[in-house]
C-alpha positions as CSV (number, residue, x, y, z in Angstrom):
1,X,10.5,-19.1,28.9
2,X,7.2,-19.7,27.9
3,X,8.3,-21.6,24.7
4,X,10.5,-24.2,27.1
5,X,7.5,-25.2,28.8
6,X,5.3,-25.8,26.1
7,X,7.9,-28.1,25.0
8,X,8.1,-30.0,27.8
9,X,4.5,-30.1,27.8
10,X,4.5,-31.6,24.4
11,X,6.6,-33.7,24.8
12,X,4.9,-35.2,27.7
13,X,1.9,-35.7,25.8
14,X,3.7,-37.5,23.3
15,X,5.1,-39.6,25.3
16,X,1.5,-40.3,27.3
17,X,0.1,-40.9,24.0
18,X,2.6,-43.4,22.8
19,X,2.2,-45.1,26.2
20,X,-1.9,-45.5,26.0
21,X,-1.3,-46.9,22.4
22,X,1.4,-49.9,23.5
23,X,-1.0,-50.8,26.3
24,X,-4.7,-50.5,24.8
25,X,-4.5,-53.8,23.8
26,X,-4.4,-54.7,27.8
27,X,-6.7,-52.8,29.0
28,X,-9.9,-55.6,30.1
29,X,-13.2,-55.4,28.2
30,X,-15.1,-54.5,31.1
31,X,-13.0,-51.5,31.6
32,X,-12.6,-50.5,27.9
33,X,-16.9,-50.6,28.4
34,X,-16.6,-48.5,31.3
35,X,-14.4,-45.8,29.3
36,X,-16.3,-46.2,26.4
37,X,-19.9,-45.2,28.5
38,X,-17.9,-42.6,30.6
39,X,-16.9,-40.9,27.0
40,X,-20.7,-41.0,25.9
41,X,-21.4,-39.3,28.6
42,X,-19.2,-36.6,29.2
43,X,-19.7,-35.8,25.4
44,X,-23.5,-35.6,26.2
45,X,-22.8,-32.9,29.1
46,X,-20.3,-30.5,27.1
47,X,-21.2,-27.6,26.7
48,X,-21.9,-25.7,22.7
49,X,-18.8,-24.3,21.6
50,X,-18.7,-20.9,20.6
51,X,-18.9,-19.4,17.1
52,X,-15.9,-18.0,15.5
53,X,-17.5,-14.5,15.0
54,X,-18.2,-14.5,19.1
55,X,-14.5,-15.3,19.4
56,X,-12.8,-13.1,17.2
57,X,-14.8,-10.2,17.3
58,X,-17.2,-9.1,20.1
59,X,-20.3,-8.9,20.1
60,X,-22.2,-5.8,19.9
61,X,-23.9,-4.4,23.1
62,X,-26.3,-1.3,22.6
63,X,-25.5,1.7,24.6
64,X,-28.0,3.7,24.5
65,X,-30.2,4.1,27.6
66,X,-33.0,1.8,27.8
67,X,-31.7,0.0,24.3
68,X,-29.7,-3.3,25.7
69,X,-33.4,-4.3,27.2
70,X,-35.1,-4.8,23.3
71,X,-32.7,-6.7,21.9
72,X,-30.4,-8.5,23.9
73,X,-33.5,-9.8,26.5
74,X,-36.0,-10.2,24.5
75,X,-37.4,-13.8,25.2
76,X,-36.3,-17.6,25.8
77,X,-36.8,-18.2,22.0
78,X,-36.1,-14.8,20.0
79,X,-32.6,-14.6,22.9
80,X,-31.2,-17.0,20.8
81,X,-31.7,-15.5,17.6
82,X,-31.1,-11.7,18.9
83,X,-28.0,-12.9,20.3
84,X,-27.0,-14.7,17.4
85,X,-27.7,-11.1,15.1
86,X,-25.7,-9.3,17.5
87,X,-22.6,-11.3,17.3
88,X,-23.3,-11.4,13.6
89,X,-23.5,-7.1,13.6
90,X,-20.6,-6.7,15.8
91,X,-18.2,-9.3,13.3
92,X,-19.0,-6.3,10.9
93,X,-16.5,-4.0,12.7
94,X,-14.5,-2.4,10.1
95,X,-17.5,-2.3,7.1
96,X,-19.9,0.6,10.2
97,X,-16.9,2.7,10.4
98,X,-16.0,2.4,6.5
99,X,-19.9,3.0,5.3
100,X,-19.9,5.7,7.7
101,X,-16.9,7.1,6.2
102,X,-18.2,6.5,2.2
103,X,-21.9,8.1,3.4
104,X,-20.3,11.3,4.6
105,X,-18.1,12.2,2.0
106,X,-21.1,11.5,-0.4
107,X,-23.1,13.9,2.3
108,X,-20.4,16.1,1.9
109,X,-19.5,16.4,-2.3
110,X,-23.6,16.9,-2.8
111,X,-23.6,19.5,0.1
112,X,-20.8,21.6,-1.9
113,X,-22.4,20.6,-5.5
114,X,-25.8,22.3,-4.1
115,X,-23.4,25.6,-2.4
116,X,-21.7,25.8,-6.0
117,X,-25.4,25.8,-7.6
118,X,-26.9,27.9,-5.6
119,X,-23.7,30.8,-6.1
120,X,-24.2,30.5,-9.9
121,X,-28.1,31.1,-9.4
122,X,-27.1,34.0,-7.5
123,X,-24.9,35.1,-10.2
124,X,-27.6,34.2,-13.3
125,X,-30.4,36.3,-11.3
126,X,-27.9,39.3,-10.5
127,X,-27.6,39.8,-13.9
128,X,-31.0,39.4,-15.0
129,X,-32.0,41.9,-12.4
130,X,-29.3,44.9,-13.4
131,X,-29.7,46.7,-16.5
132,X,-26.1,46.7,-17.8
133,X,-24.7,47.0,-21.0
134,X,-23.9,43.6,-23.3
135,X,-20.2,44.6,-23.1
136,X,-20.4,43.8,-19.2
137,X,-21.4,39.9,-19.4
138,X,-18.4,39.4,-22.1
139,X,-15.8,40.8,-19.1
140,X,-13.9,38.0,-17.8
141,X,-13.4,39.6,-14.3
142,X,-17.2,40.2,-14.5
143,X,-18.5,37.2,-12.8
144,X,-15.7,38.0,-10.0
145,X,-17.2,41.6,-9.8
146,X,-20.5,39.8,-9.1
147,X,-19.6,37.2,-6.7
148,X,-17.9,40.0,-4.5
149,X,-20.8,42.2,-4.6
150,X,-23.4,39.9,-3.8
């Protein structure tokens, strides 16, 4: 339904805009002046338009306790400019979760990298410490003797 009406819609603005163009060339000089300093001035009052980061993304809002109050008021000058990084940060949404990701499975391979090093020095100094005969070390099931033991 919503389809219909925008086509009506358009095509009433077609047909408005097709009227204004036959009769521009009627329109009296004083009046085309008068439009003319009516447009200046209603394009002087509009307001910014937003950026398309603020649109598509929003912006992001601390929310930590006593955390939106650095930032997001900080000043008639730096608001600006702090708002302006915010929106910026928060048009970043996907790449915080992704980094967060790649960081903690790094965090994670060096914290089992540093448990597999630290079994094989327990290993190395187990046998240093016992007195066992060469034969021992050259078992296979050795090292699983030693694992289970200490």
């Amino acid at each position: 339904m919503s389809s219909a009406l925008e086509t009506k819609e358009n095509e009433f603005a077609l047909k408005l805009v097709r009227a204004l163009d036959e009769n521009t060339s009627n329109i009296p000089t004083a009046a085309v002046d008068r439009l003319a300093a009516a447009r200046r001035a209603a394009i002087a009052r509009k307001k910014p338009e937003k950026a398309a980061v603020a649109v598509a993304a929003p912006a992001f809002t601390p929310a930590l306790a006593g955390a939106g109050g650095t930032l997001a008021t900080g000043g008639s000058g730096g608001d600006h400019r702090a708002k302006r990084l915010l929106a910026r940060l928060g048009g970043l949404g996907l790449a915080w979760p992704l980094a967060a990701l790649i960081i903690g499975l790094a965090g994670i391979a060096y914290w089992e990298d540093q448990q597999r090093k630290a079994e094989l020095a327990d290993i190395d100094a187990a046998m240093m410490s016992d007195s066992l005969p060469i034969d021992a070390y050259l078992d296979h099931g050795f090292n699983a003797y030693l694992t289970r033991n200490h």
